[in-house]
N, C-alpha and C positions, 0 to 999 in steps of 0.2 A: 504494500500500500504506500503510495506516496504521501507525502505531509504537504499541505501547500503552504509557504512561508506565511500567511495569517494564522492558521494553526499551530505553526512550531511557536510564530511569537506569545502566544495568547497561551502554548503548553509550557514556555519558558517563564512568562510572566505570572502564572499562577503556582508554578516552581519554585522562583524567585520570593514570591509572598508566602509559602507554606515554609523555608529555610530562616525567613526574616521572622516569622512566629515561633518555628520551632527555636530558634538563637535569645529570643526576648524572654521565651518563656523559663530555658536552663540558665539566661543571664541573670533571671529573676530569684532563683533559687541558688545560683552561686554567692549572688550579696546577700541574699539574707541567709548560709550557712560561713560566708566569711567573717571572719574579724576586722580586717580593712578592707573597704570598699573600696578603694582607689588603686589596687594593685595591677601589674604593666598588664595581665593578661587578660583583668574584665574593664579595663579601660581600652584594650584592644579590638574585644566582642564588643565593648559599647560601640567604635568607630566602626567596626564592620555593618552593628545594626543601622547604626544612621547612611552609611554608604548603600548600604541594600535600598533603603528607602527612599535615596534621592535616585539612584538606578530605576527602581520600578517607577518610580513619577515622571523619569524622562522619558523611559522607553512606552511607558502607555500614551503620554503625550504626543510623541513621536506617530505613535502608530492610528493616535484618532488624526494627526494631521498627513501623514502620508500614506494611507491607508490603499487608497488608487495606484502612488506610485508604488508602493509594495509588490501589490500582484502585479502589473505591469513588469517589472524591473524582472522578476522571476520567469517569464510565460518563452 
C-alpha cells in the first residue's frame, strides 16, 4: 500500500503528539520523584518537550497552508 505524503504527514504529526505526551507525562513523574528539579537531564526532557511543541505547531501550520502544494509536489 502506498502512503500519500498527506497521510504520512498527519501519521507523523499524530506521532509527534502521542511522544510529546508520553515525555510530559514520565517528565511529570521524574520531578515529582526527584529531589532537585533543575537537574541537566529533566531540564533536557523539559527543552525536548517545548521543541516537540513548537515542531508540531509549524508542521501543522505548514501543512493547512501548503496543503495543495503537498500533493502536487508528490504526484
Amino acid at each position: 500500500m502506498i502512503t500519500t505524503p498527506r497521510e504520512l504527514l498527519d501519521t507523523s504529526i499524530a506521532q509527534l503528539q502521542t511522544l510529546r505526551a508520553f515525555l510530559s507525562d514520565q517528565l511529570g513523574e521524574s520531578v515529582a520523584e526527584s529531589e532537585s528539579s533543575a537537574t541537566a537531564e529533566i531540564r533536557a526532557c523539559e527543552e525536548i518537550l517545548v521543541s516537540l511543541g513548537a515542531l508540531i505547531v509549524k508542521v501543522q501550520t505548514a501543512r493547512r497552508g501548503r496543503s495543495g502544494a503537498c500533493r502536487s509536489e508528490y504526484r
